[in-house]
The first five atom37 places (N, CA, C, CB, O) and aatype in JSON, in Angstrom:
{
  "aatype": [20, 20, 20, 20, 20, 20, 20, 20, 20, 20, 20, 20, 20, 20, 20, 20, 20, 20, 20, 20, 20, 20, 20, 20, 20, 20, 20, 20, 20, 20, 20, 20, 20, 20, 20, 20, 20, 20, 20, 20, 20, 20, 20, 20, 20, 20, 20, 20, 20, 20, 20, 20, 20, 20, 20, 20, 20, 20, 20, 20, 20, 20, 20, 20, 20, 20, 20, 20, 20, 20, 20, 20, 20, 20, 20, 20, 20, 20, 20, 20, 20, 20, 20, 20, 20, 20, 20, 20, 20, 20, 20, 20, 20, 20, 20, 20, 20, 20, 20, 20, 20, 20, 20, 20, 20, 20, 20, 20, 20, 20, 20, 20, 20, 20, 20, 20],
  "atom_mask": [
    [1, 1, 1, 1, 1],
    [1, 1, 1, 1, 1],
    [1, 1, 1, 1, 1],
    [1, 1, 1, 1, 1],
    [1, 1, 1, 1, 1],
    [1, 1, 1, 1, 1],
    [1, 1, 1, 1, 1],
    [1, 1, 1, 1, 1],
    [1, 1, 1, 1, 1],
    [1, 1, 1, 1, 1],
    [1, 1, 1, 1, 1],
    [1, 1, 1, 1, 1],
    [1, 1, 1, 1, 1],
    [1, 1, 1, 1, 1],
    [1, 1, 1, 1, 1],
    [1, 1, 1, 1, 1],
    [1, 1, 1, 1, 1],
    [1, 1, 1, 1, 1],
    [1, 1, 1, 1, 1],
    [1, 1, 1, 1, 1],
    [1, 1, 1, 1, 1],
    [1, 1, 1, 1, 1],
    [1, 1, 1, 1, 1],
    [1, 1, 1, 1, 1],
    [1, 1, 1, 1, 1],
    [1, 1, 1, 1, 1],
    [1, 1, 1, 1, 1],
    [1, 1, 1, 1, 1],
    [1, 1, 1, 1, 1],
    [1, 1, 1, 1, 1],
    [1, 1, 1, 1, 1],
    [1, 1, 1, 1, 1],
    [1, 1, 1, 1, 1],
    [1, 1, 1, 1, 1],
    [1, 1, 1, 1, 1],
    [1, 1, 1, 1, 1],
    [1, 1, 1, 1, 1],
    [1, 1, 1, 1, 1],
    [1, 1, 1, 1, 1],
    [1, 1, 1, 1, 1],
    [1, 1, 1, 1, 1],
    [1, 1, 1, 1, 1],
    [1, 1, 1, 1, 1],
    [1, 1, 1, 1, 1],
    [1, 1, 1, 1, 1],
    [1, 1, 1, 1, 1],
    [1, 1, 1, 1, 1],
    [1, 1, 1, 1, 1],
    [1, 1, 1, 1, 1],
    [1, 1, 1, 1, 1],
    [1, 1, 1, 1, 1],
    [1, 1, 1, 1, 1],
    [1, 1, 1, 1, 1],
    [1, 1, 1, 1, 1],
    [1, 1, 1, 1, 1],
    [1, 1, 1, 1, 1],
    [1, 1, 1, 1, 1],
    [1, 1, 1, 1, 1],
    [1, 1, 1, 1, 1],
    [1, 1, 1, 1, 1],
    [1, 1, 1, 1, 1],
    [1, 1, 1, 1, 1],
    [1, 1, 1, 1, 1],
    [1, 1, 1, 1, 1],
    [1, 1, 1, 1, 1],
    [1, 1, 1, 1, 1],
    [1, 1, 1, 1, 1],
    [1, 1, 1, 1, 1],
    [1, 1, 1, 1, 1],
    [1, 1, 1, 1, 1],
    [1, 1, 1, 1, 1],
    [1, 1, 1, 1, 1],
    [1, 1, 1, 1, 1],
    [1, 1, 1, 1, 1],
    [1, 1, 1, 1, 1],
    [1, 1, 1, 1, 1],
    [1, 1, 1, 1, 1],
    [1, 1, 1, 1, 1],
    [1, 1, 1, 1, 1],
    [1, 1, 1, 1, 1],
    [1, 1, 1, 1, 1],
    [1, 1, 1, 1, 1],
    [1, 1, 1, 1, 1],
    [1, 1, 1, 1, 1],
    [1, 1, 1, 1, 1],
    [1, 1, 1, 1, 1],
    [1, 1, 1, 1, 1],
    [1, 1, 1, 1, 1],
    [1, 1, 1, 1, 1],
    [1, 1, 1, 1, 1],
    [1, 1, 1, 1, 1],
    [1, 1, 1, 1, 1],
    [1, 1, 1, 1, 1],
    [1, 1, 1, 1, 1],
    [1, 1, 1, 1, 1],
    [1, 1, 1, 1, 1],
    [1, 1, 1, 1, 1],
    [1, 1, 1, 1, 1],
    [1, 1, 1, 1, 1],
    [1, 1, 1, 1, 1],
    [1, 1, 1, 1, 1],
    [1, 1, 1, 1, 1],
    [1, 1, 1, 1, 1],
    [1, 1, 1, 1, 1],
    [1, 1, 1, 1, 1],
    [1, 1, 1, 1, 1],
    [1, 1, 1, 1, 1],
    [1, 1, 1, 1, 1],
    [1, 1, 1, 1, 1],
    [1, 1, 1, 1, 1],
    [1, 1, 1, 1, 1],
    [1, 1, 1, 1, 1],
    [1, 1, 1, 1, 1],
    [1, 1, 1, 1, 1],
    [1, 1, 1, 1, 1],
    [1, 1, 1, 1, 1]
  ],
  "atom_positions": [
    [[136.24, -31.7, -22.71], [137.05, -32.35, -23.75], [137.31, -33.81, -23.38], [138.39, -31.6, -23.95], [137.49, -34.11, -22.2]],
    [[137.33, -34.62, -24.24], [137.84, -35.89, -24.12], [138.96, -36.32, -24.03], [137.56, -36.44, -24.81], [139.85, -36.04, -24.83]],
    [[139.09, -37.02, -23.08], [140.61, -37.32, -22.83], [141.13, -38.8, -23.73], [140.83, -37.57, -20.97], [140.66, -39.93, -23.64]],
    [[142.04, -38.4, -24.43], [142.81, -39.77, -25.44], [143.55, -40.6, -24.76], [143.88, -39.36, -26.59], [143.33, -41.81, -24.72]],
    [[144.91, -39.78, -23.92], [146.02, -40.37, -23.21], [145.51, -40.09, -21.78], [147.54, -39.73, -23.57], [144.83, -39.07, -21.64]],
    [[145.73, -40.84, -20.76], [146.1, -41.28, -19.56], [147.27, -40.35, -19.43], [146.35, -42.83, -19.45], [148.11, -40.43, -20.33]],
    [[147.55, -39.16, -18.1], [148.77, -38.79, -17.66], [148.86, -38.99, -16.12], [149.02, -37.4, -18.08], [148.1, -38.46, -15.32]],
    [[149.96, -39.88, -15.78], [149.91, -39.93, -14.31], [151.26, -39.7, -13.88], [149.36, -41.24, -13.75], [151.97, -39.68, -14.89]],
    [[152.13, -39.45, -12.55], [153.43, -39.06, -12.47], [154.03, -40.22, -11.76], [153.63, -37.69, -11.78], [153.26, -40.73, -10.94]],
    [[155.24, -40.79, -11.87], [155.82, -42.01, -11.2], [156.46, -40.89, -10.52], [156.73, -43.34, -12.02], [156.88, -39.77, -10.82]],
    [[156.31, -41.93, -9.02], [157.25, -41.03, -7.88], [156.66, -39.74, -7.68], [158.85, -40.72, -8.36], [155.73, -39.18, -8.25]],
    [[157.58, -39.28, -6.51], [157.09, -38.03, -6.4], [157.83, -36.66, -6.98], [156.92, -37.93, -5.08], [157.57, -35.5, -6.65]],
    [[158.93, -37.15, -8.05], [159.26, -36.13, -8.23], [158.59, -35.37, -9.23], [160.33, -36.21, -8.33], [158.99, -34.2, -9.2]],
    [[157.75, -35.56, -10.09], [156.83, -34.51, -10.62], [155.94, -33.19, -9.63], [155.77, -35.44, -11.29], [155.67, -32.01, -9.86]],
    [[155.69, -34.09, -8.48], [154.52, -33.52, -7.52], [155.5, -32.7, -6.93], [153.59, -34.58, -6.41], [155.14, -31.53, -6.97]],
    [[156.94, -32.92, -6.23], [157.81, -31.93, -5.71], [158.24, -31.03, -6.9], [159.05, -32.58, -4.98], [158.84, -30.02, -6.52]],
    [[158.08, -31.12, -8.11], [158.84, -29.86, -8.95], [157.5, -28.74, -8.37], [159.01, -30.16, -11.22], [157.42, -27.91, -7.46]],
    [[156.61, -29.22, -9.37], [155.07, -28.8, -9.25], [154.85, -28.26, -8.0], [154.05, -29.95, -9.43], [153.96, -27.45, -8.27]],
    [[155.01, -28.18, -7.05], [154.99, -27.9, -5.55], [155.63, -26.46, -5.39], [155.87, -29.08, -4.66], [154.96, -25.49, -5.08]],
    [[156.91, -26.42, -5.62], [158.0, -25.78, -5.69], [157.69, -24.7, -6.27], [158.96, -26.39, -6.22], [158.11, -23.58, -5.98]],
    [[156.61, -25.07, -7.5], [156.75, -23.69, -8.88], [155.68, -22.51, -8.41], [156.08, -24.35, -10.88], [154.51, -22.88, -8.4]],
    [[155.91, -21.35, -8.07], [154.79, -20.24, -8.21], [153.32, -20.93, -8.63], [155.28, -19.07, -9.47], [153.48, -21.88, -9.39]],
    [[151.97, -20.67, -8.29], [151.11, -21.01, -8.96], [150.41, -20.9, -10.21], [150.71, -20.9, -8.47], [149.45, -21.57, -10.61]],
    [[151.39, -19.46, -11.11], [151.07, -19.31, -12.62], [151.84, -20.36, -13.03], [151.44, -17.91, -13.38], [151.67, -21.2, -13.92]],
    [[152.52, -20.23, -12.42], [153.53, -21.53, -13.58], [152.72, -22.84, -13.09], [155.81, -21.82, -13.12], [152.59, -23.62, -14.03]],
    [[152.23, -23.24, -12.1], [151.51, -24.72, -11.89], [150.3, -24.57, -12.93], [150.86, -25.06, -10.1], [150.17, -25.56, -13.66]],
    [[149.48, -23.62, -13.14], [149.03, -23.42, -13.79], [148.72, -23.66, -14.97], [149.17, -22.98, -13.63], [147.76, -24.24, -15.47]],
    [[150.42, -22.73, -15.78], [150.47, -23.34, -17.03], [150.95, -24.65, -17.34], [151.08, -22.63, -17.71], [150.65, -25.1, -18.45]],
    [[151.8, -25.51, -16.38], [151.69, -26.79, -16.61], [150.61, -27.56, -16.32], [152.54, -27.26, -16.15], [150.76, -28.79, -16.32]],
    [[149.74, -27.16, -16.1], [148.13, -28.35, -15.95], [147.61, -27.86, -17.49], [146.46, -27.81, -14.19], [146.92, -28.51, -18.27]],
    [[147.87, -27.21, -17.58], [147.21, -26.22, -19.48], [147.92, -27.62, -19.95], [148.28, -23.93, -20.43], [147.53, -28.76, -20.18]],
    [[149.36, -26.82, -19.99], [150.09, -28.05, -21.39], [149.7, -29.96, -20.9], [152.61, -27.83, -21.35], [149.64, -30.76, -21.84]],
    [[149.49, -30.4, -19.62], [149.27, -31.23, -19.25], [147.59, -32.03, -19.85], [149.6, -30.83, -18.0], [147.36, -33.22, -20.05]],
    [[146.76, -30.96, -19.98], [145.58, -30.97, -20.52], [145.61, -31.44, -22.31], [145.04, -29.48, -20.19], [145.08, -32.24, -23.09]],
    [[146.66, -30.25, -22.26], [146.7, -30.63, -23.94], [147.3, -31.85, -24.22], [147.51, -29.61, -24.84], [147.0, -32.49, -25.23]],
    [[148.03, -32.19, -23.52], [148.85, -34.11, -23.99], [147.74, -34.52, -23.59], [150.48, -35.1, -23.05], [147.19, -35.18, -24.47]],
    [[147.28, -34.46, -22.87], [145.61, -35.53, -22.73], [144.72, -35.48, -23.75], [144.49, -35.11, -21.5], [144.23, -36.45, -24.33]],
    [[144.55, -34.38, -23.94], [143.06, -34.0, -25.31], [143.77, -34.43, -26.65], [142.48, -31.81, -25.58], [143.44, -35.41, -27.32]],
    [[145.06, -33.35, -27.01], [145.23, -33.47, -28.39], [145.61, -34.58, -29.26], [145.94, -32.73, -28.62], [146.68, -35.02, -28.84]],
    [[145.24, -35.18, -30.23], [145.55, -36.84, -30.86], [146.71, -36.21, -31.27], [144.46, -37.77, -32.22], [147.53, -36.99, -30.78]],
    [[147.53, -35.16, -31.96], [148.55, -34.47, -32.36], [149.37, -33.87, -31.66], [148.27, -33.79, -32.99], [149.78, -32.82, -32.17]],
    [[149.89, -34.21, -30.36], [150.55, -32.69, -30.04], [151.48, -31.98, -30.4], [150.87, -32.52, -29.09], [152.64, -32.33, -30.65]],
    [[150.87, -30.64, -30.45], [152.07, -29.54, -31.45], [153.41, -29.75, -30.38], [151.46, -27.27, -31.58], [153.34, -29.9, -29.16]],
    [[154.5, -29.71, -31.11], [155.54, -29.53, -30.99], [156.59, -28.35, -29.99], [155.54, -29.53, -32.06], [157.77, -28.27, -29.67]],
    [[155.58, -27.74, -29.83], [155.54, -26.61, -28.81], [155.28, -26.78, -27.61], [154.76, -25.76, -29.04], [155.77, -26.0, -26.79]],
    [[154.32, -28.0, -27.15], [154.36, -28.52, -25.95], [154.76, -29.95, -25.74], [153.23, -28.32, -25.46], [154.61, -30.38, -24.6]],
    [[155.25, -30.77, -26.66], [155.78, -32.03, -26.39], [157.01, -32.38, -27.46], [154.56, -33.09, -26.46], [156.73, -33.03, -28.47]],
    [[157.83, -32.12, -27.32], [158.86, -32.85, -28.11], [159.84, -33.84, -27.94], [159.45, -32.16, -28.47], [160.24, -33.62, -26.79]],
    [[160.41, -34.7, -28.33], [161.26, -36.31, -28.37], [162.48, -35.74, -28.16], [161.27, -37.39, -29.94], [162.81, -34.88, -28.98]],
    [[163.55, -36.13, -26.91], [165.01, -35.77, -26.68], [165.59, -36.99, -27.46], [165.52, -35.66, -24.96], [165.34, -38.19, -27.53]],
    [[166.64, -35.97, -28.11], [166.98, -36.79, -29.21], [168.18, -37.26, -28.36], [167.23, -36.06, -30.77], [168.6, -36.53, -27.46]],
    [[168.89, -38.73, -28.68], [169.68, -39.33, -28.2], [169.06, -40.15, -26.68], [170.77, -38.35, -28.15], [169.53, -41.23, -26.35]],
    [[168.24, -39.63, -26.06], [167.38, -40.42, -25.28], [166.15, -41.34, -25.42], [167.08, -39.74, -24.64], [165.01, -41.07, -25.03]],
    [[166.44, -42.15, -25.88], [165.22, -43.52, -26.83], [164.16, -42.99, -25.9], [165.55, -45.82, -26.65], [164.46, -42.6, -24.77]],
    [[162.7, -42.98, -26.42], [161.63, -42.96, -25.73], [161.3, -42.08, -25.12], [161.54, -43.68, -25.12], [160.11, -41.98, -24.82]],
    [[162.67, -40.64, -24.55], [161.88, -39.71, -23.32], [161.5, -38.45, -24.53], [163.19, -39.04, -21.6], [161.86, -38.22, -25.69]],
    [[160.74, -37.91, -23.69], [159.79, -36.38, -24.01], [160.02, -35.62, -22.64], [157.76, -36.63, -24.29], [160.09, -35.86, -21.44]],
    [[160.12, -34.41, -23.67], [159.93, -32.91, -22.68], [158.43, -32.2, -22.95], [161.27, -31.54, -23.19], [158.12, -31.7, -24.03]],
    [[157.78, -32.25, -22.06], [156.66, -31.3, -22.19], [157.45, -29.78, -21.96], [155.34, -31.68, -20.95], [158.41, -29.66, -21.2]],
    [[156.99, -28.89, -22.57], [157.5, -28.03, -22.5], [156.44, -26.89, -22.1], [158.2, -27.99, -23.55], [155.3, -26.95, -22.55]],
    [[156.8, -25.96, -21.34], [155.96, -25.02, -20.57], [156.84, -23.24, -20.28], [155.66, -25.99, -18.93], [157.58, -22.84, -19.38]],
    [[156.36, -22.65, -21.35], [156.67, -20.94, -21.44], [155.75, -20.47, -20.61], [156.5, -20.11, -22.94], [154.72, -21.09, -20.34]],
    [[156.18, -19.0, -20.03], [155.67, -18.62, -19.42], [156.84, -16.6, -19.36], [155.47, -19.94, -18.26], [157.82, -16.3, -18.67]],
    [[156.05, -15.77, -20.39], [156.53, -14.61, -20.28], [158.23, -15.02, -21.37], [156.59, -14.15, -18.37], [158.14, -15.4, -22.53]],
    [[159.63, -14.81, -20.64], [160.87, -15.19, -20.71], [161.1, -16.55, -20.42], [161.57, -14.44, -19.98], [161.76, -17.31, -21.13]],
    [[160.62, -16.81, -19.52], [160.75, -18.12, -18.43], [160.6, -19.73, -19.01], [159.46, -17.94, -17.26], [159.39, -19.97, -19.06]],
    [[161.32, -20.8, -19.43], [161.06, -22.02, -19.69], [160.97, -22.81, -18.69], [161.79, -22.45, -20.42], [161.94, -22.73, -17.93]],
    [[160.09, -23.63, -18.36], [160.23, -24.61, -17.96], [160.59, -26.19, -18.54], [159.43, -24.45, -17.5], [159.96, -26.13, -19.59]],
    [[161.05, -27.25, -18.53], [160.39, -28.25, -19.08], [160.29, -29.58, -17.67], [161.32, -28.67, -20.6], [160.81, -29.64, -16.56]],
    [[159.33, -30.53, -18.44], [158.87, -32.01, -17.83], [159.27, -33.01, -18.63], [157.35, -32.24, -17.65], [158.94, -33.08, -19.81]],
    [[160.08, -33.95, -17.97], [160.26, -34.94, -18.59], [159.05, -36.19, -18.72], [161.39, -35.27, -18.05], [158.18, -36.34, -17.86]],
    [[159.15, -36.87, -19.67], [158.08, -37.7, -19.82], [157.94, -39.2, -20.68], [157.27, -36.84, -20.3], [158.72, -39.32, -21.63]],
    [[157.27, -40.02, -20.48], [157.52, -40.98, -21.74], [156.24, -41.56, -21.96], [158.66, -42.2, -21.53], [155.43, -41.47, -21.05]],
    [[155.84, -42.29, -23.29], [154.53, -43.18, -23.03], [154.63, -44.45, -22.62], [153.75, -43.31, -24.13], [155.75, -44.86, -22.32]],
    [[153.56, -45.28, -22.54], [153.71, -46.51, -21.83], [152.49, -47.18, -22.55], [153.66, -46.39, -20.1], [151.32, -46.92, -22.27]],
    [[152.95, -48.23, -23.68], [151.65, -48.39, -24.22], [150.72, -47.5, -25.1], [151.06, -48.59, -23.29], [149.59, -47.63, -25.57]],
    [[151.74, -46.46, -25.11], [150.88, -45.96, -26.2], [150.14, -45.03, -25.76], [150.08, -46.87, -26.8], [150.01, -44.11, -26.57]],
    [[149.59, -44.92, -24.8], [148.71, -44.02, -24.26], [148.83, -43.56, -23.31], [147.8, -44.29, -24.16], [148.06, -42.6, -23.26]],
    [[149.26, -43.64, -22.63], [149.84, -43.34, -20.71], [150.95, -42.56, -21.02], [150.51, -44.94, -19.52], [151.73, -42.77, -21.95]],
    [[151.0, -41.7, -20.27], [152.34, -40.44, -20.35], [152.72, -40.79, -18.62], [151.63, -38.16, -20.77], [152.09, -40.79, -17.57]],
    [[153.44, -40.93, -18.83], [154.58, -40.91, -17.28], [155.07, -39.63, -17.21], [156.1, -41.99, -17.26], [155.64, -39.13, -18.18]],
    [[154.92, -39.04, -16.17], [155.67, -37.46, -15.65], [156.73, -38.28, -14.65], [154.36, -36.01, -14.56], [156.59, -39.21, -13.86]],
    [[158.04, -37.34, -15.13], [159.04, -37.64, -14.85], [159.91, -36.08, -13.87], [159.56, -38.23, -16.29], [159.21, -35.07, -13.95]],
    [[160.44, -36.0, -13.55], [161.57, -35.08, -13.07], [160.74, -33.54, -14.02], [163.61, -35.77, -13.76], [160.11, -33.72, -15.06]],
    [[160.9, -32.27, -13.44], [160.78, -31.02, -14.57], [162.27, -30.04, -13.37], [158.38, -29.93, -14.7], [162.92, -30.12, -12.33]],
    [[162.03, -29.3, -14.43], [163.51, -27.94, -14.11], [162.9, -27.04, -14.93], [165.51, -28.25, -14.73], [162.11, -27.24, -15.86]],
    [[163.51, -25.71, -14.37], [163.34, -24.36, -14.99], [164.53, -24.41, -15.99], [163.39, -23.04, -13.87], [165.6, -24.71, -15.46]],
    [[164.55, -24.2, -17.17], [165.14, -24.13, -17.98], [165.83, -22.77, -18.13], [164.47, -24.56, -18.8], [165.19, -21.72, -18.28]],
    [[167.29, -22.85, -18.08], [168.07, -21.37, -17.83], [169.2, -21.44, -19.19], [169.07, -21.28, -15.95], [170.07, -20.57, -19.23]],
    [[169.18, -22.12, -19.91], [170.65, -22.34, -20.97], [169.64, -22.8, -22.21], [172.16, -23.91, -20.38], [168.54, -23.3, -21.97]],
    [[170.12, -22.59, -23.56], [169.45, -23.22, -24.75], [169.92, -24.9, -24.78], [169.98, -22.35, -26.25], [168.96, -25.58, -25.13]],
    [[171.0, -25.62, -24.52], [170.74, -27.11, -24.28], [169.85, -27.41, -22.62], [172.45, -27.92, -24.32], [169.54, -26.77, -21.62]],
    [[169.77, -28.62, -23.09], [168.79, -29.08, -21.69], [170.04, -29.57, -20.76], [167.41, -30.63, -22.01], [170.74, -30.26, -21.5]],
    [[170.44, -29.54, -19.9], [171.48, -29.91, -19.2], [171.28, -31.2, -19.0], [171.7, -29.22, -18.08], [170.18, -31.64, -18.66]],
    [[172.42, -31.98, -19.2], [172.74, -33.72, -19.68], [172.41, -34.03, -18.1], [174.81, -34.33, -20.41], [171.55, -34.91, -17.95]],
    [[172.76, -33.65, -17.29], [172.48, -34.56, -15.99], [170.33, -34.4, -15.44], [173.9, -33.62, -14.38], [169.76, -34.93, -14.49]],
    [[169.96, -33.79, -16.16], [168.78, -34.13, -15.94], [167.91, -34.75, -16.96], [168.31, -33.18, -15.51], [166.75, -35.16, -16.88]],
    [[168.93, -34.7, -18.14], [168.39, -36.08, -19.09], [168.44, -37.12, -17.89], [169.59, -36.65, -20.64], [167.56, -37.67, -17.22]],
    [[170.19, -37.18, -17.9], [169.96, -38.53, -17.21], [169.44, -38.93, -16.34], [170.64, -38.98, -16.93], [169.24, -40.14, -16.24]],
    [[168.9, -37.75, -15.1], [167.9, -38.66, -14.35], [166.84, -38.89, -14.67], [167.64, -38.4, -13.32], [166.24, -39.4, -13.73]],
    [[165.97, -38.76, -15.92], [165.06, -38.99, -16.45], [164.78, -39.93, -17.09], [164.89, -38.37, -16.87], [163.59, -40.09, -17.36]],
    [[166.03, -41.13, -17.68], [165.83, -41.73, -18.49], [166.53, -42.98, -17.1], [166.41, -41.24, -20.1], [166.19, -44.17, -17.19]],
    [[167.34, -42.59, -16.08], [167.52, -43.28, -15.16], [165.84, -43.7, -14.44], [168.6, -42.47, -14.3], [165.58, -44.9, -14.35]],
    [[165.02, -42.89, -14.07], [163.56, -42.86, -13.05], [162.73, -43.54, -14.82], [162.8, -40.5, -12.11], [161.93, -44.33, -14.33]],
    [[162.57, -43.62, -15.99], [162.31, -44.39, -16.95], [162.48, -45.71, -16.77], [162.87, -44.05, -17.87], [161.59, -46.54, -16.59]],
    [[163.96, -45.95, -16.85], [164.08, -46.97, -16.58], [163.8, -47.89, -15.46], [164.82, -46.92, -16.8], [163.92, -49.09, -15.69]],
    [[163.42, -47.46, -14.22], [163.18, -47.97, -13.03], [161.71, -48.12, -13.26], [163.67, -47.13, -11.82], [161.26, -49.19, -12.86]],
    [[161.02, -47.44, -13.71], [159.77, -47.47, -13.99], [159.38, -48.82, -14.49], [159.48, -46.45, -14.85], [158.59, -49.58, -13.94]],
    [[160.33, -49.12, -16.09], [159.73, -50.12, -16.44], [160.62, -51.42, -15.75], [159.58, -50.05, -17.97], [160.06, -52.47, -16.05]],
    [[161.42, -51.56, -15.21], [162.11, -52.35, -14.29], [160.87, -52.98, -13.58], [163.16, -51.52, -13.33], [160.5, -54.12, -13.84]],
    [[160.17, -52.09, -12.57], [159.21, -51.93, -11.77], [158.63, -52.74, -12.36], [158.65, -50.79, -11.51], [158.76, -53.94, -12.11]],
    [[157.73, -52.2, -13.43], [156.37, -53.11, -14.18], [156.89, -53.85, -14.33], [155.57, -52.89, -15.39], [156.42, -54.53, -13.42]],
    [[157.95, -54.78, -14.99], [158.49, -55.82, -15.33], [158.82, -56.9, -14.28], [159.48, -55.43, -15.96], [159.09, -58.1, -14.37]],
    [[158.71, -56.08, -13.29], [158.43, -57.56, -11.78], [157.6, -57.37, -11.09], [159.47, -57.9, -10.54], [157.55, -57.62, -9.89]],
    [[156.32, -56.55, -12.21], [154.9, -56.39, -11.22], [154.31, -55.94, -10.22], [154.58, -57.03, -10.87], [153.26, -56.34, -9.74]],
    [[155.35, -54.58, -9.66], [155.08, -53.91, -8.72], [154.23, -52.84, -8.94], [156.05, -53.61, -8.22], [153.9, -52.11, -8.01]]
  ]
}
């Protein structure tokens, strides 16, 4: 398949969630990770916009009962930044890992913005 978007992870906290998770579940996040790369559309089922947080995305990753999600944003349009993920245990997303998501966002483009 052809890849549309660019996905790469700032920092290491994508690579330490990912690390952490059983290998079905690494698994199914390289699936949904595949699909933000391939699909020009992605269904809504694996990428959706946190509302009240300008710009971030949750990739989202089921598995049996089990949620996971990944935080994420684009960059240009095409580049997906992997951000922070958590096992998802409550129907809201818990506010303190918005915020470190849109905190490691912001450092991100801080970063690019003095060319590092």
């Amino acid at each position: 398949m052809n890849k549309i978007r660019k996905v790469i992870a700032y920092g290491s906290y994508f690579e330490d969630f990912l690390k952490s998770q059983p290998i079905k579940i690494q698994d199914k996040i390289f699936k949904v990770i595949e699909i933000i790369e391939t699909y020009e559309r992605i269904p809504n089922q694996y990428l959706r916009s946190i509302i009240g947080a300008k710009g971030l995305y949750e990739a989202r990753v089921k598995l049996s009962t089990n949620i996971w999600r990944v935080f994420c944003f684009f960059d240009e349009g095409r580049l997906v930044i992997l951000l922070n993920g958590f096992q998802k245990k409550t129907q809201k997303t818990p506010r303190k890992e918005i915020e470190l998501a849109v905190n490691l966002m912001n450092e991100y483009f801080e970063e690019k913005r003095k060319g590092n």
